[in-house]
C-alpha positions in Angstrom: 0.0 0.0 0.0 2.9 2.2 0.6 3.5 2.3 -3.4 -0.1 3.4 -3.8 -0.7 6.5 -5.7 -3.7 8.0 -7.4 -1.9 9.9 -10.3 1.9 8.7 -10.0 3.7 5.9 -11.2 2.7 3.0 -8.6 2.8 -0.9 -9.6 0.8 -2.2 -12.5 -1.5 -4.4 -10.3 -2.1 -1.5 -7.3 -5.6 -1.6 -8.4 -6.0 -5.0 -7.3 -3.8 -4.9 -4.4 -6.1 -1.6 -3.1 -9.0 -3.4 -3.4 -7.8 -6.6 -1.4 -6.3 -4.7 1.0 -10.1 -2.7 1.2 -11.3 -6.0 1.9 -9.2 -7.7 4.0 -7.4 -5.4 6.4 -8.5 -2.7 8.7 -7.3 0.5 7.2 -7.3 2.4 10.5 -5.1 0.2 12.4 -2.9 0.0 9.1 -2.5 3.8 9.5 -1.8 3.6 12.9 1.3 1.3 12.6 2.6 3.4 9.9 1.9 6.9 11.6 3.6 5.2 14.6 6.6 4.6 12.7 7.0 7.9 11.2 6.6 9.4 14.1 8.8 7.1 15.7 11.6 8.0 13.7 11.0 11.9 13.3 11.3 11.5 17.2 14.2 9.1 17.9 15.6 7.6 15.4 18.0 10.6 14.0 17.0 13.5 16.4 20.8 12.8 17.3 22.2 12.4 13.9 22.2 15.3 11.9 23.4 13.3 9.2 20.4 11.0 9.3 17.8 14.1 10.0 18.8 15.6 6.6 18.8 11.8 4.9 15.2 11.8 6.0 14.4 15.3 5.0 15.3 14.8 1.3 13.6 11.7 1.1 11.0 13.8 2.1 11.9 16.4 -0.1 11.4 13.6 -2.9 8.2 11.6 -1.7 6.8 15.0 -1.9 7.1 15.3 -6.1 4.8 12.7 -6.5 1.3 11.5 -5.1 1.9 9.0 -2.3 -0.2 7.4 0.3 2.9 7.4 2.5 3.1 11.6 1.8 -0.3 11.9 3.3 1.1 9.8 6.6 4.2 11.8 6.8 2.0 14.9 7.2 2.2 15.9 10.9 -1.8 17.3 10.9 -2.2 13.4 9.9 -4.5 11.0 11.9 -5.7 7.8 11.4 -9.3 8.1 12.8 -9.3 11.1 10.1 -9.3 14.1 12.8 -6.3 16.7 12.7 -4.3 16.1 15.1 -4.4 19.9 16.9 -1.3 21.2 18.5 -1.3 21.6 22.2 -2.9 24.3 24.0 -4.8 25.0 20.6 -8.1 25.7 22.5 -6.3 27.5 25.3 -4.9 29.9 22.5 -8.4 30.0 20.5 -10.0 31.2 23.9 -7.5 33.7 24.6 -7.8 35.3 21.0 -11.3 35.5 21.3 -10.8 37.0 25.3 -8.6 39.8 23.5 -10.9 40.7 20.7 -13.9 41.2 22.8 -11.5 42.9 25.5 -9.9 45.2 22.5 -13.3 45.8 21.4 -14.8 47.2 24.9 -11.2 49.2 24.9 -12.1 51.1 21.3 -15.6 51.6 22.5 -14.3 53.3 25.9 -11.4 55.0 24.0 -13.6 56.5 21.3 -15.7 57.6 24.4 -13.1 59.2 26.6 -11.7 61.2 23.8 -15.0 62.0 21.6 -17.7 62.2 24.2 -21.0 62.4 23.1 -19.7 62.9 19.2 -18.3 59.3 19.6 -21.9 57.8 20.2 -23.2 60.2 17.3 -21.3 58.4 15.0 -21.1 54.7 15.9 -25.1 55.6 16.9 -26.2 53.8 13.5 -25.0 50.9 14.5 -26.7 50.4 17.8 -30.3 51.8 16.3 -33.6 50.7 17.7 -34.1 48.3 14.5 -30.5 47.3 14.8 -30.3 47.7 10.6 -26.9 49.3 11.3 -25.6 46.3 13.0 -27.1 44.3 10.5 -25.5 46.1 7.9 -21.6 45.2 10.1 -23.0 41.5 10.4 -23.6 41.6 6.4 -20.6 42.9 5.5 -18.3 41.0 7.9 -19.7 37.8 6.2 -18.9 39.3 2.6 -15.3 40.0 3.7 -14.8 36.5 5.5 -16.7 34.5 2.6 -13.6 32.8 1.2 -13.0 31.6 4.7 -16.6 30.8 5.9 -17.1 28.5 2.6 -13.7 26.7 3.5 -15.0 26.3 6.8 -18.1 24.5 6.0 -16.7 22.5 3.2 -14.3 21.1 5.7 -17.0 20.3 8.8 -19.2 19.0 6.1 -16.1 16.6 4.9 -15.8 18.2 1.5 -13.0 19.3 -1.0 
C-alpha cells in the first residue's frame, strides 16, 4: 500500500492490491502502525544524527514530487481516525484570541468615548439603532469580507473538497 498512488507511477496491479487490501485489512489500524513509525523516527531515530535528519528530509523532499499514500502519513496534521491532530494548547490559544478581541473591542468603545464624548456615540449611533439595521449592515458585511473563509470552513465540517 505504501506504493499506492492515485496519479503517479505506482505498480501495475495497485488496483488490485487496493481493493484486497479494502477488503481484507482494517485500514485504520494500518495507518496507525505506519503513523507510529514515522513518528517514531521523526522522534528518535535521527534526532541525534544530523546526518540522518537531513537523509530523511530529502527523502522527504522527494516523496513529496509525486502523489503518495505514504506523503499523506508523513503529514504531521495526519490522523488515522481522520481528525487533525491539533497542536497543544490549541483551545487554550483559541479562547484567549477570542478574550482579547472582545476585551480590544470594549477598549475602542471606551477609548472613542473618553476622547470623543458624546460625538463618539453620534457616529457609531447607527449601528446600535432601535431596528439594529446598522448592525445588521456590520454583520452583512463581515460575512462578505470573510466568505472565502466561511465557505472553507463549511466545506471542511461537512467533509468536502
Amino acid at each position: 500500500m505504501l506504493y499506492f498512488s492515485e496519479t503517479g507511477w505506482t505498480l501495475p496491479d495497485m488496483a488490485e492490491v487496493s481493493a484486497k487490501f479494502d477488503r481484507d485489512y482494517d485500514q485504520d489500524e494500518y495507518e496507525q502502525k505506519i503513523v507510529g513509525l514515522i513518528r517514531k523516527i521523526e522522534a528518535d531515530d535521527h534526532a541525534h544524527n544530523q546526518e540522518e535528519k537531513e537523509d530523511w528530509d530529502r527523502a522527504i523532499e522527494k516523496l513529496s514530487e509525486g502523489d503518495h499514500y505514504l506523503q499523506v502519513m508523513i503529514d504531521p496534521s495526519f490522523s488515522p481516525a481522520g481528525r487533525a491532530v491539533r497542536p497543544p494548547h490549541d483551545i487554550l490559544k483559541l479562547w484567549l484570541t477570542a478574550f482579547g478581541i472582545v476585551l480590544g473591542l470594549f477598549a475602542f468603545v471606551a477609548l472613542g468615548n473618553w476622547l470623543f464624548g458624546s460625538r463618539f456615540w453620534a457616529v457609531t449611533g447607527w449601528i446600535f439603532d432601535r431596528n439594529r439595521l446598522g448592525l445588521l449592515v456590520l454583520f452583512a458585511l463581515l460575512i462578505w469580507v470573510l466568505r472565502a473563509y466561511l465557505r472553507d470552513l463549511l466545506n471542511a465540517l461537512l467533509n468536502r473538497k
